[in-house]
ROMARFI-117880 format. One record per residue: x negated, y, z of N, C-alpha, C, O in turn; residue in one letter. Coordinates in Angstrom, 2 decimals. Layout:
REM residues N
- X  Y  Z  X  Y  Z  X  Y  Z  X  Y  Z  A
...
This chain:
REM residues 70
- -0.82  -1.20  0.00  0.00  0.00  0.00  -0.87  1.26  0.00  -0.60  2.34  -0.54  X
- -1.97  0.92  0.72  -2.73  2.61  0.79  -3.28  2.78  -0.76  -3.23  3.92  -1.23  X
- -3.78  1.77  -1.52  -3.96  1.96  -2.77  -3.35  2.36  -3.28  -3.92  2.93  -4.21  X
- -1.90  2.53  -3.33  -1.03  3.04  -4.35  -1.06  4.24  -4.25  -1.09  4.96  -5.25  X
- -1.07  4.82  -2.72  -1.22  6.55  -2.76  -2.57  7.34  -3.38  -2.88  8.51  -3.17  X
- -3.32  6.31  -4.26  -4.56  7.04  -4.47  -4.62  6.67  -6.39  -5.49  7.00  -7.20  X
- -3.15  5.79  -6.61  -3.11  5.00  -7.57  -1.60  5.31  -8.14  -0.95  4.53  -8.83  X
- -1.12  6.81  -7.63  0.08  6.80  -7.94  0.74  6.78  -9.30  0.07  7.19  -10.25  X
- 2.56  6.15  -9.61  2.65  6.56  -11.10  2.91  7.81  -11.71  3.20  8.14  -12.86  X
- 2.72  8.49  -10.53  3.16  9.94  -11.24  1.37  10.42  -11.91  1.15  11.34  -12.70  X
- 0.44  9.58  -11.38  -0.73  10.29  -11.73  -1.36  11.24  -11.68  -2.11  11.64  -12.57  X
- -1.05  12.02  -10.10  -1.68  13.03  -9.76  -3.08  12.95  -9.49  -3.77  13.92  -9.80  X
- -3.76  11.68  -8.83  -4.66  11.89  -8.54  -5.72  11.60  -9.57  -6.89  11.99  -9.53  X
- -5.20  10.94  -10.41  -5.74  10.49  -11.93  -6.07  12.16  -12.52  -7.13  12.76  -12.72  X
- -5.18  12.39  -12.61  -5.00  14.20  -13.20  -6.21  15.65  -12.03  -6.75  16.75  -12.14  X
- -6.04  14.65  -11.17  -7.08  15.59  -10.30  -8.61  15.52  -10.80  -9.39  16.39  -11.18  X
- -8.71  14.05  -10.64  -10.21  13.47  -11.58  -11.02  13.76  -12.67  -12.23  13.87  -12.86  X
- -9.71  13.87  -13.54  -9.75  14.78  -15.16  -10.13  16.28  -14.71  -11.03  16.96  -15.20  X
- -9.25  16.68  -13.66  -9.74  18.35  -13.60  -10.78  18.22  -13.38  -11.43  18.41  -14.41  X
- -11.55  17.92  -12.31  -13.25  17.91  -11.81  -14.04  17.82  -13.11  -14.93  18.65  -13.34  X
- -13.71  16.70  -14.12  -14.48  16.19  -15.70  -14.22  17.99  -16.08  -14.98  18.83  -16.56  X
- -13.08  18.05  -15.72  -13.07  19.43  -17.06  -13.62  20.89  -16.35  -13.95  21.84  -17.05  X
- -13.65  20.92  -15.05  -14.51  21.86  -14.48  -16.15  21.24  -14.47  -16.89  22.01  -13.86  X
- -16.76  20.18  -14.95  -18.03  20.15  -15.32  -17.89  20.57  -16.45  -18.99  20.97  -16.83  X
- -17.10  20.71  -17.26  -17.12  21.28  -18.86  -17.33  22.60  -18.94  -18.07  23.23  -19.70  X
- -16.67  22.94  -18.16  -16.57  24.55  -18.12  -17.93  25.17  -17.28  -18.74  25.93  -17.82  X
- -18.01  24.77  -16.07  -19.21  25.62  -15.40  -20.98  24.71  -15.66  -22.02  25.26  -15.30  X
- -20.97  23.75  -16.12  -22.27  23.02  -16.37  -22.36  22.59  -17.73  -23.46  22.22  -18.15  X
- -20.91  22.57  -18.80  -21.51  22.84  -20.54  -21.77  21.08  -20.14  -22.97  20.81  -20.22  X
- -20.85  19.81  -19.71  -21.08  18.06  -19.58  -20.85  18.16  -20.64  -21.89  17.93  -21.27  X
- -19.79  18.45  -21.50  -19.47  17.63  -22.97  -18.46  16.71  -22.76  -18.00  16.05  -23.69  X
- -18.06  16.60  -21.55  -17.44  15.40  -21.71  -16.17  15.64  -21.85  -15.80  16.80  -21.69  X
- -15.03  14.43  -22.25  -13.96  14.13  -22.93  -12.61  13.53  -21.90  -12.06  12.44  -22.09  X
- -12.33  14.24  -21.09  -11.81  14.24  -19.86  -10.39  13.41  -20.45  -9.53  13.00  -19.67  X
- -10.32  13.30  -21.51  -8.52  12.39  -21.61  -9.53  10.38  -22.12  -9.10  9.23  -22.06  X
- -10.54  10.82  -22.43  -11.03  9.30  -22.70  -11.47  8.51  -21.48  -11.98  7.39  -21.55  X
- -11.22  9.23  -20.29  -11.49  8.75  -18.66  -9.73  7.77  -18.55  -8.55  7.83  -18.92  X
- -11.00  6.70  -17.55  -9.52  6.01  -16.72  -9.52  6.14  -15.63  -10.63  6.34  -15.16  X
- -8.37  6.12  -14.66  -8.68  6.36  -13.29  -8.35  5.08  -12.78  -7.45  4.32  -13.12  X
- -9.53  4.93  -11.57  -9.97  3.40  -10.80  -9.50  3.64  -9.59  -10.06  4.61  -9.07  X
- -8.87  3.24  -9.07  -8.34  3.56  -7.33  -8.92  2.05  -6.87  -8.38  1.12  -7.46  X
- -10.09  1.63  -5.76  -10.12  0.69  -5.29  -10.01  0.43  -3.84  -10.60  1.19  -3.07  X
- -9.38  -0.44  -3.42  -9.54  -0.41  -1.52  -11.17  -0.80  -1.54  -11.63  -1.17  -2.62  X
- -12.06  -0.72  -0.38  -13.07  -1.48  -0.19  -12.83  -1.88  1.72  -13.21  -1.29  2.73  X
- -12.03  -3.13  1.49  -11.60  -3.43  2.70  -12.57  -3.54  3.87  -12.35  -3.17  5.02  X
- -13.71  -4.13  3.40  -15.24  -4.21  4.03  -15.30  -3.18  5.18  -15.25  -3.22  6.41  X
- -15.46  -1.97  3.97  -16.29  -0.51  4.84  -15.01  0.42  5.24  -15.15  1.49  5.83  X
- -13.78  -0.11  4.87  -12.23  0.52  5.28  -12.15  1.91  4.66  -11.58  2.83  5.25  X
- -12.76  2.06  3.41  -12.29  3.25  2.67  -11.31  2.94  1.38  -10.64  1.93  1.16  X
- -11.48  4.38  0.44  -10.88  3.70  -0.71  -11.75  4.78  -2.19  -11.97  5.99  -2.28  X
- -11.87  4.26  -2.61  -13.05  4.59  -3.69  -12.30  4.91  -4.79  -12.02  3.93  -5.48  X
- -11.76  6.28  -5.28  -11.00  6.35  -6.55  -12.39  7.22  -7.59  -13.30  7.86  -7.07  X
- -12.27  7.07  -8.65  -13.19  7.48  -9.74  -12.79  7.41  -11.08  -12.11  6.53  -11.60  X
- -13.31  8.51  -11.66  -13.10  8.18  -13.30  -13.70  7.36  -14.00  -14.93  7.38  -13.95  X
- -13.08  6.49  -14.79  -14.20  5.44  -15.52  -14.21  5.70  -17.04  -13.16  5.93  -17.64  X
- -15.27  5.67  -17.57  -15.08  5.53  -19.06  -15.17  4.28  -19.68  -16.31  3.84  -19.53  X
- -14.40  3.46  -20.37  -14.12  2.14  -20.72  -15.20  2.09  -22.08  -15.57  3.02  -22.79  X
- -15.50  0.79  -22.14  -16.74  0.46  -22.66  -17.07  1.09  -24.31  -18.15  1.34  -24.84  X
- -15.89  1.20  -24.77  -15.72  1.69  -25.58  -16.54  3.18  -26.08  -17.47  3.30  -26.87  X
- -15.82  4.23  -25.30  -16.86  5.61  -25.22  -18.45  5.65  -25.00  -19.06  6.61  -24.53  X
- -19.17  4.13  -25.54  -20.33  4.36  -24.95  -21.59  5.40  -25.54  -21.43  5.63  -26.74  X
- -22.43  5.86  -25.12  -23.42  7.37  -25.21  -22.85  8.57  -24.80  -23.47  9.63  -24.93  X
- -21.31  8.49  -24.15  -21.21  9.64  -23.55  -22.08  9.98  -22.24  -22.99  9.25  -21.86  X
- -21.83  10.78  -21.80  -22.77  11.25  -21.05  -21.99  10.70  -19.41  -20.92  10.17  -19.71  X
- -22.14  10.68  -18.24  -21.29  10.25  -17.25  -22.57  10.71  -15.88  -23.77  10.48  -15.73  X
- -21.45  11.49  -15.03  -22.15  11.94  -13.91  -21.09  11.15  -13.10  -19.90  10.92  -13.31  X
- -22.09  10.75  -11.94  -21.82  10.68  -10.64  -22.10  11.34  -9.35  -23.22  11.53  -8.87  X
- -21.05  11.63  -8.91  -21.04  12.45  -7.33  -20.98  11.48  -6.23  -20.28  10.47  -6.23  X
- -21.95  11.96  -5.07  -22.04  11.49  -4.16  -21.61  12.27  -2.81  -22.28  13.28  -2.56  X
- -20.71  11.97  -2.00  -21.06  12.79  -0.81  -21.71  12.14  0.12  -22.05  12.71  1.15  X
């Protein structure tokens, strides 16, 4: 169940993900293609978080892809 709030069908948080892609477009010039992203919502029951991220499917490959860490 907690996955779904991070996995919703309305796709807000999917749509949040895309914004971040498209504010690297705008203030750092990524290039990247913010509607060819998928959004990954995973539990990681282990460490009791939940890990959502944009993925680019194998397809888009040589785009460019940043990762954030906090």
């Amino acid at each position: 169940m907690l996955t779904a709030a991070y996995d919703d069908g309305a796709d807000t948080t999917a749509e949040f993900n895309k914004n971040v892609l498209s504010a690297l477009n705008r203030r750092l010039g990524a290039g990247l293609n913010p509607p060819a992203f998928d959004h990954v919502a995973l539990r990681e029951a282990d460490n009791k978080w939940i890990e959502m991220r944009p993925f680019l499917p194998a397809a888009q490959a040589g785009t460019a892809v940043f990762v954030m860490r906090s």
